[in-house]
BALOBA-1460 file (C-alpha; in Angstrom, 3 decimals):
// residues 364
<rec num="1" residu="x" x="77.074" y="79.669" z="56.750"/>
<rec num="2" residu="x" x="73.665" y="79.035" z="55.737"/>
<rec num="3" residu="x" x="73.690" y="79.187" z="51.862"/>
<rec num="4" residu="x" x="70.271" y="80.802" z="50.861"/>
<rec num="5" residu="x" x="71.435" y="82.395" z="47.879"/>
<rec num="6" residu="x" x="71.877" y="79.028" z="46.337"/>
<rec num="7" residu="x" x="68.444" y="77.758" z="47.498"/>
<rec num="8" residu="x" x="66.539" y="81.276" z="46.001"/>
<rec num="9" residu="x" x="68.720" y="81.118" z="42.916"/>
<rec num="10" residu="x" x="66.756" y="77.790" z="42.181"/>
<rec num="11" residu="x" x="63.047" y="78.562" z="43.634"/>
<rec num="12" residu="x" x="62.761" y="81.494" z="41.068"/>
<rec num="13" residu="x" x="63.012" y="79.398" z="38.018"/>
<rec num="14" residu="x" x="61.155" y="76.327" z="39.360"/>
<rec num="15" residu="x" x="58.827" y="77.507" z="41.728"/>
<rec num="16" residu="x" x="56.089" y="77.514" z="38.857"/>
<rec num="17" residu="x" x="56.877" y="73.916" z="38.014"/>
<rec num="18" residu="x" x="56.864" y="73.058" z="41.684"/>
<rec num="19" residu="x" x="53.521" y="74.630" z="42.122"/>
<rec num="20" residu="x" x="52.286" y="71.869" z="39.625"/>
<rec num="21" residu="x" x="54.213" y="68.742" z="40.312"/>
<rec num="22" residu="x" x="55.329" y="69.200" z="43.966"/>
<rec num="23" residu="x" x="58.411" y="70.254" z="45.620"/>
<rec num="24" residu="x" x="60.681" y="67.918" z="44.142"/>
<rec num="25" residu="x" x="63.398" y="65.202" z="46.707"/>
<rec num="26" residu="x" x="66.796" y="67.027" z="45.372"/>
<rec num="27" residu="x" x="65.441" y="70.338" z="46.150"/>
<rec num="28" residu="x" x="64.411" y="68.765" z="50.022"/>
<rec num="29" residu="x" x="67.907" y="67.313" z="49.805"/>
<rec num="30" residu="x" x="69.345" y="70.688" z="48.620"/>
<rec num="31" residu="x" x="67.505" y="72.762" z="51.806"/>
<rec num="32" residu="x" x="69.118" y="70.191" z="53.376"/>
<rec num="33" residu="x" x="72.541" y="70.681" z="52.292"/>
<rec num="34" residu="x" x="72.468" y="74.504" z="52.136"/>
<rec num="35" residu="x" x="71.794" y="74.110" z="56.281"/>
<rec num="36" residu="x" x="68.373" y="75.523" z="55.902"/>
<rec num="37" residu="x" x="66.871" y="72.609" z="57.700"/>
<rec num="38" residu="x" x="68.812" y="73.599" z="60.953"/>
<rec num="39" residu="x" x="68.902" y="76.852" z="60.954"/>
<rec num="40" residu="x" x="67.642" y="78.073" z="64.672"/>
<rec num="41" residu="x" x="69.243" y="74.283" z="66.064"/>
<rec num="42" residu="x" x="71.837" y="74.976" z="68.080"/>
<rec num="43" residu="x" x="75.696" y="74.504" z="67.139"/>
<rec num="44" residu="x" x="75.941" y="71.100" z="69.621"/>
<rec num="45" residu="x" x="73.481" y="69.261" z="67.211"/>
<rec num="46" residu="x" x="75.097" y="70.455" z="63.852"/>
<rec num="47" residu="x" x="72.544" y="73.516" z="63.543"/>
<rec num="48" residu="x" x="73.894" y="77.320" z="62.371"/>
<rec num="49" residu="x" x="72.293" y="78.670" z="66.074"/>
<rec num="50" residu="x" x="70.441" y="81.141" z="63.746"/>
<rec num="51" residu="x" x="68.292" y="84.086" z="66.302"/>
<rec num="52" residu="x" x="64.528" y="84.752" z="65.397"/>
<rec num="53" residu="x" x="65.739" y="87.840" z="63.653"/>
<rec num="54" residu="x" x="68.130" y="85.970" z="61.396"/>
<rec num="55" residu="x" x="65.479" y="83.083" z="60.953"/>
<rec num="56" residu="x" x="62.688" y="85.310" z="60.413"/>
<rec num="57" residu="x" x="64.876" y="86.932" z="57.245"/>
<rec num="58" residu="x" x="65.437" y="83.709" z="55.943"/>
<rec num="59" residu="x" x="61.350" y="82.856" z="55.657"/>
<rec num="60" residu="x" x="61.019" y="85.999" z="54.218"/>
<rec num="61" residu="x" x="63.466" y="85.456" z="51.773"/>
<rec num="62" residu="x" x="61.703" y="82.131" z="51.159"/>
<rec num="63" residu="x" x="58.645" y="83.351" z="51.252"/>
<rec num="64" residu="x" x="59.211" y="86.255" z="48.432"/>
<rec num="65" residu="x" x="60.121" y="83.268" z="45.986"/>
<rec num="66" residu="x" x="58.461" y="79.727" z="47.213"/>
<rec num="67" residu="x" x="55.541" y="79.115" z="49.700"/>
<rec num="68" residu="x" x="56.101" y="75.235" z="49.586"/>
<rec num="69" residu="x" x="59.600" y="75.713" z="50.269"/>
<rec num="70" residu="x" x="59.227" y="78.172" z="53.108"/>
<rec num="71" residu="x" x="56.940" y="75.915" z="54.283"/>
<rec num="72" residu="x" x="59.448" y="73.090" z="54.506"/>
<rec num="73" residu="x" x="61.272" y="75.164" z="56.530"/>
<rec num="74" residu="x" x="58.793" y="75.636" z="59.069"/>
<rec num="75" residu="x" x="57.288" y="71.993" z="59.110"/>
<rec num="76" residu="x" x="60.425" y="70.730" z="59.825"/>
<rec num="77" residu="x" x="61.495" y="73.389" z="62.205"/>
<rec num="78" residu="x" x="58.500" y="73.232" z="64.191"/>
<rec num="79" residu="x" x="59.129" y="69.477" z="64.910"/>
<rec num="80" residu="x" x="62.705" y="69.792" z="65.957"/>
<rec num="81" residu="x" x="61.628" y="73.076" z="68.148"/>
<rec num="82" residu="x" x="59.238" y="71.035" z="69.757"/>
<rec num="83" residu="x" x="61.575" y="68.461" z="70.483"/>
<rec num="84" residu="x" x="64.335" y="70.739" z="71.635"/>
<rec num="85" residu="x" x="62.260" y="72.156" z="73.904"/>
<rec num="86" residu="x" x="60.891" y="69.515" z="75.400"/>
<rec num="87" residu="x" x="62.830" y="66.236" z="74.698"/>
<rec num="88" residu="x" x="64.548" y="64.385" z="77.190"/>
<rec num="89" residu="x" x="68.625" y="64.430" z="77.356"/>
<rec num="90" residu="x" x="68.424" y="60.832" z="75.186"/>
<rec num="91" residu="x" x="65.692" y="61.734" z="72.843"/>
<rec num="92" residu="x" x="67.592" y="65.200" z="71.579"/>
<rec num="93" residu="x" x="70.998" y="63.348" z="71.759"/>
<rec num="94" residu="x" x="69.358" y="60.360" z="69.268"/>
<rec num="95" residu="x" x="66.912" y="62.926" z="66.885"/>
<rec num="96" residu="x" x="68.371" y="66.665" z="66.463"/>
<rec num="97" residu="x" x="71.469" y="65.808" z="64.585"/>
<rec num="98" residu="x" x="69.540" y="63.789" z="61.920"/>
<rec num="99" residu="x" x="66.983" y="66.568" z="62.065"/>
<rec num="100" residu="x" x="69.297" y="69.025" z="61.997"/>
<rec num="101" residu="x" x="71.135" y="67.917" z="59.112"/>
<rec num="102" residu="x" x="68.088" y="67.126" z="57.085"/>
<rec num="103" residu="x" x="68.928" y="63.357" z="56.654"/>
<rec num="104" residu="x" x="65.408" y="62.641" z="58.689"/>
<rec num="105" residu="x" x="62.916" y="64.939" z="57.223"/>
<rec num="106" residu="x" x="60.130" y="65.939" z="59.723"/>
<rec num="107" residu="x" x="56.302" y="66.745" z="59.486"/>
<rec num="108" residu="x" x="53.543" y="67.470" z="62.131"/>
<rec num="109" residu="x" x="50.373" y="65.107" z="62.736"/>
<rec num="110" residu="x" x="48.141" y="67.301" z="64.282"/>
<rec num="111" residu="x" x="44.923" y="68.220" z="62.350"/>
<rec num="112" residu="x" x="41.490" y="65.810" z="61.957"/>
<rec num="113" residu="x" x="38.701" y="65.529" z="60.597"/>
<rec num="114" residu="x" x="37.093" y="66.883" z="64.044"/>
<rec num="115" residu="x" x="40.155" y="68.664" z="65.136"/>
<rec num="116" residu="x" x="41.298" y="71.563" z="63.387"/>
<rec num="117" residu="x" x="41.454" y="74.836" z="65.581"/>
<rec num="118" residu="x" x="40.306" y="72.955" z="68.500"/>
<rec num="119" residu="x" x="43.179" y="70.549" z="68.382"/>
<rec num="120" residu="x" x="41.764" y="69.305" z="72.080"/>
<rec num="121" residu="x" x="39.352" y="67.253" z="70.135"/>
<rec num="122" residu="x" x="41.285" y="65.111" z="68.611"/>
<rec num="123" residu="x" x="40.903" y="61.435" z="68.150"/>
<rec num="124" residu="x" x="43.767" y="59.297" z="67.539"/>
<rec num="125" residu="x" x="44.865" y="57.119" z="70.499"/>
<rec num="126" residu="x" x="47.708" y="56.003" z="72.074"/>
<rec num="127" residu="x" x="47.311" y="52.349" z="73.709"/>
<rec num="128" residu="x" x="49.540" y="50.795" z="76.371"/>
<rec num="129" residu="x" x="50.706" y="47.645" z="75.119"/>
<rec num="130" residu="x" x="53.581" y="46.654" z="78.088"/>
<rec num="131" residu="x" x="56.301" y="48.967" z="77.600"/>
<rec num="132" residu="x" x="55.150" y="50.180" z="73.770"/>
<rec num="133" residu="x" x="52.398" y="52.338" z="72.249"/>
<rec num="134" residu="x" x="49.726" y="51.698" z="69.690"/>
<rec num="135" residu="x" x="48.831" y="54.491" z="67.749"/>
<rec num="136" residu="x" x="45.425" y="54.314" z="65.967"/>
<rec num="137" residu="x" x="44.319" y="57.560" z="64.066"/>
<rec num="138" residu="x" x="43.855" y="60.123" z="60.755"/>
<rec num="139" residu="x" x="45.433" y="62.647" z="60.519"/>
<rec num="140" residu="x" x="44.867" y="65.307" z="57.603"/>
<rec num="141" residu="x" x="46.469" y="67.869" z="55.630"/>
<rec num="142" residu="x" x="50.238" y="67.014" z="57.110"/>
<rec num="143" residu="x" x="52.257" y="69.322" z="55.279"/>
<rec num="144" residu="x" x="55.422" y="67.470" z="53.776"/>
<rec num="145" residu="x" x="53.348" y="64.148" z="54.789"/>
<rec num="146" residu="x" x="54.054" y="62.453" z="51.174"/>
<rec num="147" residu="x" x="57.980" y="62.752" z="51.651"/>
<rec num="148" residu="x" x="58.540" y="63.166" z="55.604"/>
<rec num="149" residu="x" x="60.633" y="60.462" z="57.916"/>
<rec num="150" residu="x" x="59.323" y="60.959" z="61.028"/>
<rec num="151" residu="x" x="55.773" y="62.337" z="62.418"/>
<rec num="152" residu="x" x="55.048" y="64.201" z="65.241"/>
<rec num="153" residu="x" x="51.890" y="63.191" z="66.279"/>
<rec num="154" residu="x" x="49.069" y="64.495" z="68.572"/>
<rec num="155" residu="x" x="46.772" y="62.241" z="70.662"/>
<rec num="156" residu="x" x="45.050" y="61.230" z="73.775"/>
<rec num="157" residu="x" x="46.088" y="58.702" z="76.119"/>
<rec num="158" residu="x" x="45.424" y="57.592" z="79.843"/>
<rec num="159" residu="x" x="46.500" y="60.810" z="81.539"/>
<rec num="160" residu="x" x="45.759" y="63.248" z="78.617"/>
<rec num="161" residu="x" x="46.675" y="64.595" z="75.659"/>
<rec num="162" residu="x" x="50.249" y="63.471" z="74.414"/>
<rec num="163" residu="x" x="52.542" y="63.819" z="71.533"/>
<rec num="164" residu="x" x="55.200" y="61.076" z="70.014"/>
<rec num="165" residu="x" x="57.437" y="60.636" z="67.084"/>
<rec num="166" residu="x" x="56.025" y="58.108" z="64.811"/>
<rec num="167" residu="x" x="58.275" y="57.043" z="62.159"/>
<rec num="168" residu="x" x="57.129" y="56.427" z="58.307"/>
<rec num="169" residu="x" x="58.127" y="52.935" z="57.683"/>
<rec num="170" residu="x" x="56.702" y="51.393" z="60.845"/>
<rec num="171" residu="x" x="53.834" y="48.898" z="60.046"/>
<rec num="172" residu="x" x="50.511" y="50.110" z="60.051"/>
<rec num="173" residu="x" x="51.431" y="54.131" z="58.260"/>
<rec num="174" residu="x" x="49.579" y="54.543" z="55.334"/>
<rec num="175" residu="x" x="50.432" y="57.612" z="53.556"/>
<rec num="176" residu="x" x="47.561" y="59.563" z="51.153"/>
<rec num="177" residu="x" x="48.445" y="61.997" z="48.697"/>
<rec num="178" residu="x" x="46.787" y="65.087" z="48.136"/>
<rec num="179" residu="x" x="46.644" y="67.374" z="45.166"/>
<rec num="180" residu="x" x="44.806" y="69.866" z="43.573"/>
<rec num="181" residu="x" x="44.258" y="71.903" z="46.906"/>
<rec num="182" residu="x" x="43.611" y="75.271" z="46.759"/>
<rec num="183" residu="x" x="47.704" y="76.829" z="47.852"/>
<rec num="184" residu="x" x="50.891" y="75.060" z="48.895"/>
<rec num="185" residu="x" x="50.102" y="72.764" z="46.156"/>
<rec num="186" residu="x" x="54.184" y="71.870" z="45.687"/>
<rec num="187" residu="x" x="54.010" y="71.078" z="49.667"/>
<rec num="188" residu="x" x="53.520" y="67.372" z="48.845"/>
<rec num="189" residu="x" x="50.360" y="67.082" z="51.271"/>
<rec num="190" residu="x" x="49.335" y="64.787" z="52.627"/>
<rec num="191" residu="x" x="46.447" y="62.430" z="54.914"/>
<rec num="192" residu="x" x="48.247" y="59.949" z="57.212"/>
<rec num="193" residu="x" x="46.627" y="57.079" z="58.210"/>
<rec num="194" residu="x" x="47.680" y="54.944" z="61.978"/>
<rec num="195" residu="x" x="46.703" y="51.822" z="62.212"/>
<rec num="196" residu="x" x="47.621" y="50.488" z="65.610"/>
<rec num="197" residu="x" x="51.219" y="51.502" z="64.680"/>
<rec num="198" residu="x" x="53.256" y="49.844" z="67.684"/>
<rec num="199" residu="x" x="55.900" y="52.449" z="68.670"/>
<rec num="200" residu="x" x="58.483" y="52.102" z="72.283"/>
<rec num="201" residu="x" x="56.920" y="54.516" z="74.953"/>
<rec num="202" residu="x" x="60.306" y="56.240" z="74.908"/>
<rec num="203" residu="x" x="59.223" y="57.895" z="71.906"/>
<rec num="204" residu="x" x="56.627" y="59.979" z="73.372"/>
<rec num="205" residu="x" x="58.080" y="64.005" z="73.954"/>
<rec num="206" residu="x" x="56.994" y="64.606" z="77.699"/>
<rec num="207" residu="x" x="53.865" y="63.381" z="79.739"/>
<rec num="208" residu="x" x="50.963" y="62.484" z="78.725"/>
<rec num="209" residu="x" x="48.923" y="65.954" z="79.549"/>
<rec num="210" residu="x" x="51.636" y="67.969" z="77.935"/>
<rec num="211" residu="x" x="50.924" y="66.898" z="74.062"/>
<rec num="212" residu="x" x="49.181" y="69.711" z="73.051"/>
<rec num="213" residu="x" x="49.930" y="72.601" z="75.746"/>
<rec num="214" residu="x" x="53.476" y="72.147" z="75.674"/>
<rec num="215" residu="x" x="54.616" y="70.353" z="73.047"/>
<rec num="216" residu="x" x="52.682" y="71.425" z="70.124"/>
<rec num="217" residu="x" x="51.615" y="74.170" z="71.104"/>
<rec num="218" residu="x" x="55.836" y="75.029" z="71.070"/>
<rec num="219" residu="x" x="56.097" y="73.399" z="67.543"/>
<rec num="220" residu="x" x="52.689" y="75.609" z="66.836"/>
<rec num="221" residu="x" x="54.460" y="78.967" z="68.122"/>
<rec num="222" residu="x" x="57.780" y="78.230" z="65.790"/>
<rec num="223" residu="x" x="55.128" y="77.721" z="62.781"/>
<rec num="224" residu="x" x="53.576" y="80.571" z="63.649"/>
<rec num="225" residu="x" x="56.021" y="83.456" z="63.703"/>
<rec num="226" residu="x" x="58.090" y="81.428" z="59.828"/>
<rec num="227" residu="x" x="54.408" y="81.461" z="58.439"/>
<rec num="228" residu="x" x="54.348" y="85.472" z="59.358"/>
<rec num="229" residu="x" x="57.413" y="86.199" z="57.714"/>
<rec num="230" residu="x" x="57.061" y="83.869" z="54.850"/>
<rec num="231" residu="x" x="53.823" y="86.127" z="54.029"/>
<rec num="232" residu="x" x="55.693" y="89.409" z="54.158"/>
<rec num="233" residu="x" x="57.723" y="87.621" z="51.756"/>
<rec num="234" residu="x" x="54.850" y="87.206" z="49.779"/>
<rec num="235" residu="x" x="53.345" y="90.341" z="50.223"/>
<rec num="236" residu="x" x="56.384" y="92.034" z="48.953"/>
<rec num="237" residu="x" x="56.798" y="89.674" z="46.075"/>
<rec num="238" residu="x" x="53.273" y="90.815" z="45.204"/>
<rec num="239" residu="x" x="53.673" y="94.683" z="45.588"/>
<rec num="240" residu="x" x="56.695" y="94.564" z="43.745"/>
<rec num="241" residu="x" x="55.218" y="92.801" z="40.557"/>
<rec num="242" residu="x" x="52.155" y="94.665" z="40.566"/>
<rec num="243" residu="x" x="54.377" y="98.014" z="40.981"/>
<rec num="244" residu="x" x="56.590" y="96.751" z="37.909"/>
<rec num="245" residu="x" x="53.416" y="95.815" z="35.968"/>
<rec num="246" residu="x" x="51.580" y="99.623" z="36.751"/>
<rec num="247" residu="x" x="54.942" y="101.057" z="35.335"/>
<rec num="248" residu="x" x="55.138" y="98.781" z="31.854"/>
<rec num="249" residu="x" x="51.762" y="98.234" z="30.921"/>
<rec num="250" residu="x" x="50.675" y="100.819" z="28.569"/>
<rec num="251" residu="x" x="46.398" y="100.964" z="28.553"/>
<rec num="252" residu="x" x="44.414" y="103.732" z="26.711"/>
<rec num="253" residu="x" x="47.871" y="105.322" z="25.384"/>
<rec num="254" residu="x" x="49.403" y="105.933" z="28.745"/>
<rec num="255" residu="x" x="51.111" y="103.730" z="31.716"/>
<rec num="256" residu="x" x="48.533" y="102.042" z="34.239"/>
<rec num="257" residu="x" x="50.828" y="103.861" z="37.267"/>
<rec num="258" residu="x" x="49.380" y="106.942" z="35.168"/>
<rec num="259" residu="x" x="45.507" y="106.151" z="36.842"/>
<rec num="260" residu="x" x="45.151" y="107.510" z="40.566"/>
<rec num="261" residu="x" x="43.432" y="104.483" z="41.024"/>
<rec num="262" residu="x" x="46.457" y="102.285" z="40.493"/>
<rec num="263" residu="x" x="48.417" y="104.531" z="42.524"/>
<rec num="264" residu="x" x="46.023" y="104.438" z="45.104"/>
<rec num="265" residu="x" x="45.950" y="101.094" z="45.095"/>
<rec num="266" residu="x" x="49.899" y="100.225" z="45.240"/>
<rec num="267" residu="x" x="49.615" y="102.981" z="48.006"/>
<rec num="268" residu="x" x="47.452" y="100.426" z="49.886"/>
<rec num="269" residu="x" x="49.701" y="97.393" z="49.494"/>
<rec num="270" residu="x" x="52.788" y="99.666" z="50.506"/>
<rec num="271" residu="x" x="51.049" y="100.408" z="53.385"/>
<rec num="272" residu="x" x="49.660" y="96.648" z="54.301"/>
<rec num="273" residu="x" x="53.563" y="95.522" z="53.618"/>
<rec num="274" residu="x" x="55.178" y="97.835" z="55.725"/>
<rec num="275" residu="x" x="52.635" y="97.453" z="58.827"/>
<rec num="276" residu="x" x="52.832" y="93.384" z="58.636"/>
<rec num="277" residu="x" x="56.691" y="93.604" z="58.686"/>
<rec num="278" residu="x" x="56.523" y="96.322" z="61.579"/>
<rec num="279" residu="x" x="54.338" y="94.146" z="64.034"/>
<rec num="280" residu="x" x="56.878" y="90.869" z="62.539"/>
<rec num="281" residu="x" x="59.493" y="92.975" z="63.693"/>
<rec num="282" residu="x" x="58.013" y="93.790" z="67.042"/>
<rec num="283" residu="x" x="57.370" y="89.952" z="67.676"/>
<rec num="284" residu="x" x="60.976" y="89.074" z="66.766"/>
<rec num="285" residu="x" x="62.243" y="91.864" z="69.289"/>
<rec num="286" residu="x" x="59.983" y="89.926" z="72.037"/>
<rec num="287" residu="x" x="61.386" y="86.578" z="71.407"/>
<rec num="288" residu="x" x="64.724" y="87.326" z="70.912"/>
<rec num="289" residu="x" x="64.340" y="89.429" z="74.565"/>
<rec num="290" residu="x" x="62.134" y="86.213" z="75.540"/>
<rec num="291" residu="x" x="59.417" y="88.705" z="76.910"/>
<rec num="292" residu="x" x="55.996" y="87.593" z="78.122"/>
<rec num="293" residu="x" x="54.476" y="89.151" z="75.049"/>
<rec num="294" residu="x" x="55.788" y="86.957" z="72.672"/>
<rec num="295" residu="x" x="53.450" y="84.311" z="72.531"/>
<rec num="296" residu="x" x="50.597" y="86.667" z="71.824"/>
<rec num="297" residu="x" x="53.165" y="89.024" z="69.198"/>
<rec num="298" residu="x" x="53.713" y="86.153" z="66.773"/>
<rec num="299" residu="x" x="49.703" y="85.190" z="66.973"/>
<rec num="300" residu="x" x="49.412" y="89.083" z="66.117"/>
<rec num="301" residu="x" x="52.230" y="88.742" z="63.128"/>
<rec num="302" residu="x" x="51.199" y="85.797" z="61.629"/>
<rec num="303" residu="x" x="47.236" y="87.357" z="61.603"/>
<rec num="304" residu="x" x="48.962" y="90.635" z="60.411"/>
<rec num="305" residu="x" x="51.176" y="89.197" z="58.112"/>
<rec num="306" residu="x" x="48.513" y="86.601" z="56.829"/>
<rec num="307" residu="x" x="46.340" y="89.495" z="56.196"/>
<rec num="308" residu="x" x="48.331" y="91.971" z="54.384"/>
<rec num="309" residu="x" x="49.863" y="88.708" z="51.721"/>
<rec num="310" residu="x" x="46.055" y="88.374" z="51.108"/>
<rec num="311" residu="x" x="45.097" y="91.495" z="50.455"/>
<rec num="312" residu="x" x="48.159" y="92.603" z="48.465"/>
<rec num="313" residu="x" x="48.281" y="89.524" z="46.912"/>
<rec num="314" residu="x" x="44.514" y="89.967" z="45.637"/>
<rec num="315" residu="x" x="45.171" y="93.818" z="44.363"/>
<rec num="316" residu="x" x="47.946" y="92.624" z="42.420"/>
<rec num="317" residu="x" x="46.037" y="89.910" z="40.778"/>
<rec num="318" residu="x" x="43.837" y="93.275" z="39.680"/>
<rec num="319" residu="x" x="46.495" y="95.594" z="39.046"/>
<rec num="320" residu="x" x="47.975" y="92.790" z="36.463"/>
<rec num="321" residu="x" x="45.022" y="91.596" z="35.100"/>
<rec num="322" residu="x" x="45.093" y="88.762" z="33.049"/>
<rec num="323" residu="x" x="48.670" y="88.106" z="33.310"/>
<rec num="324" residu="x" x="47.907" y="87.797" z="37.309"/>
<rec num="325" residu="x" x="46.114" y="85.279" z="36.100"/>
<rec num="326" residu="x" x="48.248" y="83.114" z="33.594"/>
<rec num="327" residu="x" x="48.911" y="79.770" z="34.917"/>
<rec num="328" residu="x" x="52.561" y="79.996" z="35.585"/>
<rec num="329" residu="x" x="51.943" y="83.606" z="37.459"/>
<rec num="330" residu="x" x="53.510" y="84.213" z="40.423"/>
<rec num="331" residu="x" x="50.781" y="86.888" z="41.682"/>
<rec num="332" residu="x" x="48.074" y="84.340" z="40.943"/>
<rec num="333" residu="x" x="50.316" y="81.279" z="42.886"/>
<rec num="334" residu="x" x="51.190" y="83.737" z="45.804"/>
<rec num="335" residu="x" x="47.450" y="84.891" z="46.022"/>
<rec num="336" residu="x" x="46.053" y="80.858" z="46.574"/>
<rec num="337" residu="x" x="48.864" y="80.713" z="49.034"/>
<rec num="338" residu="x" x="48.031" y="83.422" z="50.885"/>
<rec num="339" residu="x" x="44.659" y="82.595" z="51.499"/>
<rec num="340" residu="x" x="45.645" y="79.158" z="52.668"/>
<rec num="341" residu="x" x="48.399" y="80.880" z="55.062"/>
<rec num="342" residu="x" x="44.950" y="82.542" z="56.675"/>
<rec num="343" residu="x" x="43.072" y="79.707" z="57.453"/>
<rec num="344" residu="x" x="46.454" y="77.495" z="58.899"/>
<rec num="345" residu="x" x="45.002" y="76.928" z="62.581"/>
<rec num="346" residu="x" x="41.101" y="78.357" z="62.009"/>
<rec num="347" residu="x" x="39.232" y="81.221" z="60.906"/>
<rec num="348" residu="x" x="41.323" y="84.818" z="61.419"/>
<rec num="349" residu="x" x="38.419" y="85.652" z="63.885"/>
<rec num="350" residu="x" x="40.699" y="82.835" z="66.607"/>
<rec num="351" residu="x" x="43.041" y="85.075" z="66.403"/>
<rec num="352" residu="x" x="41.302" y="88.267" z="66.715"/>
<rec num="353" residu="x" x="39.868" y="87.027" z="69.624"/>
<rec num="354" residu="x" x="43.027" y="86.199" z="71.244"/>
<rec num="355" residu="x" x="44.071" y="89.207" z="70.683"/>
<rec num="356" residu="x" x="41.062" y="91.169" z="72.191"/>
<rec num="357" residu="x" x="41.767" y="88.833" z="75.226"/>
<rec num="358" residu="x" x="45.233" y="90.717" z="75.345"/>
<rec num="359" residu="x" x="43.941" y="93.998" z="75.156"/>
<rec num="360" residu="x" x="41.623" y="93.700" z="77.612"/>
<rec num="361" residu="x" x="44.185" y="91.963" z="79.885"/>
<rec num="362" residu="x" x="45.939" y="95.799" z="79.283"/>
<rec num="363" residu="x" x="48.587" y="95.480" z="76.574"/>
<rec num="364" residu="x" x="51.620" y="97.163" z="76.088"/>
């Protein structure tokens, strides 16, 4: 049993400390221990076998309390999906039990400087050396980077794109903090830095020519659909303060829920809630049913969801005023997330036109 309670219980009182001084190691170690970490793994590797309704409740749940830690959640997950999916017999047997248990903490090494929606362009190499790989590269913005074991990385090689598990302490990793960004800011970010890093060829997940098709673009799905119900978690979180806020706050002798304009207003975010967790729900339906729709569902949740946490989360920074914007306020933390959870693979307008593409092709 997969102990969020405990998890939450702890996010609500720190999650404004975290936001300042990063997601600390006992509460990576506590995700960890609470089973969070394997939660969609299945029971032969140590994971709780967890649906994608049952997972999607738990990033929600996250979400409505702790971007940063939702997002170690997804990180993670998206690595072990990835190498679930695709791994051979020998590399699942010697990585998802570690992973699954949390005692190797995973990140994904995907993004560059010229590679950020159009992960084809990406630069980092992987040389034959005789039977190993040298992998040369920068990768930036690795979510989890400062803290994280083991990298899943993107690159070209003879043959194509390809993607391999890098670990941290090999020679040549440099590891770059970053701080100050804009959301996720206790998601101890970081740029990662490969300097001919000599790795065995075993480590590479499937052929070269499969890096970014199959194997990230698996780990990318799995990210996708936790980072839409993470936001409704944040959306929600939002509503609800700016609800409780409306009722307290007396302004000009009467209660700010008083204005039709406030009412309004929380009428809007109701709305914008409700829809994102609909269409969530409707992507959750087609995975779990494993429906041809699902890939294109979850890039429609995560747009929807992404949308509505922004939105919401920007009316309740109004709605409260300058106590949305007090630096331990969990409007104005949720509202930097959000924006950050809209830009995560590109401007919204990749999605939308994926989405067109869909209709056009003559959607359900």
């Amino acid at each position: 049993m997969i102990d969020v309670e405990k998890v939450v219980a702890a996010a609500e009182s720190d999650a404004a400390r975290w936001d300042r001084d990063g997601l600390p190691d006992e509460m990576i170690t506590l995700a960890a221990r609470t089973g969070l970490l394997g939660a969609d793994r299945p029971v032969t590797f140590g994971g709780a076998g967890l649906d994608a309704r049952e997972l999607g409740r738990i990033a929600a749940t996250l979400g409505q309390c702790c971007t940063s830690l939702r997002s170690l959640v997804t990180v993670h997950g998206m690595v072990a999906a990835a190498l679930d999916r695709w791994g051979t017999a020998e590399q699942r047997r010697a990585w998802l039990p570690g992973l699954t248990a949390g005692e190797v903490v995973a990140a994904l090494a995907a993004t560059e400087a010229g590679a950020g929606t159009d992960l084809a362009g990406v630069a980092t190499t992987f040389e034959a050396d005789g039977a190993d790989r040298l992998v040369s590269g920068h990768k930036l913005w690795v979510t989890f980077g400062q803290v994280a074991d083991v990298f899943l990385v993107l690159g070209t090689a003879d043959g194509g794109l390809c993607a391999a598990l890098v670990e941290r302490d090999r020679p040549g990793v440099s590891v770059e903090p970053v701080e100050g960004q804009l959301g996720l800011r206790g998601a101890r970010v970081a740029h990662i830095r490969f300097d001919r890093v000599r790795i065995p060829a075993a480590q590479l997940i499937a052929p070269p020519g499969f890096g970014l098709s199959h194997v990230v673009g698996t780990a990318l799905d799995h990210g996708r659909f936790t980072v839409a119900w993470g936001c409704v978690g944040i959306a929600r979180a939002c509503l609800a303060d700016a609800a409780a806020h409306a009722a307290t706050r007396v302004q000009g002798g009467s209660a700010l829920a008083e204005h039709q304009l406030i009412r309004a207003t929380l009428g809007r975010c109701w709305v914008d809630v409700e829809g994102a967790q609909a269409i969530c729900e409707r992507a959750t339906e087609d995975r779990i049913a494993g429906s041809a729709h699902a890939l294109v569902s979850t890039i429609a949740a995560k747009y929807a969801a992404a949308h509505a946490a922004a939105v919401v989360g920007e009316r309740a920074v109004q709605v409260l005023g300058a106590a949305g914007c007090a630096p331990d306020s969990r409007v104005g933390r949720f509202y930097r997330d959000a924006k950050v959870m809209q830009i995560i693979e590109g401007a919204q307008e990749v999605a939308e036109v994926t989405i067109g593409e869909y209709v056009l092709r003559g959607a359900r």
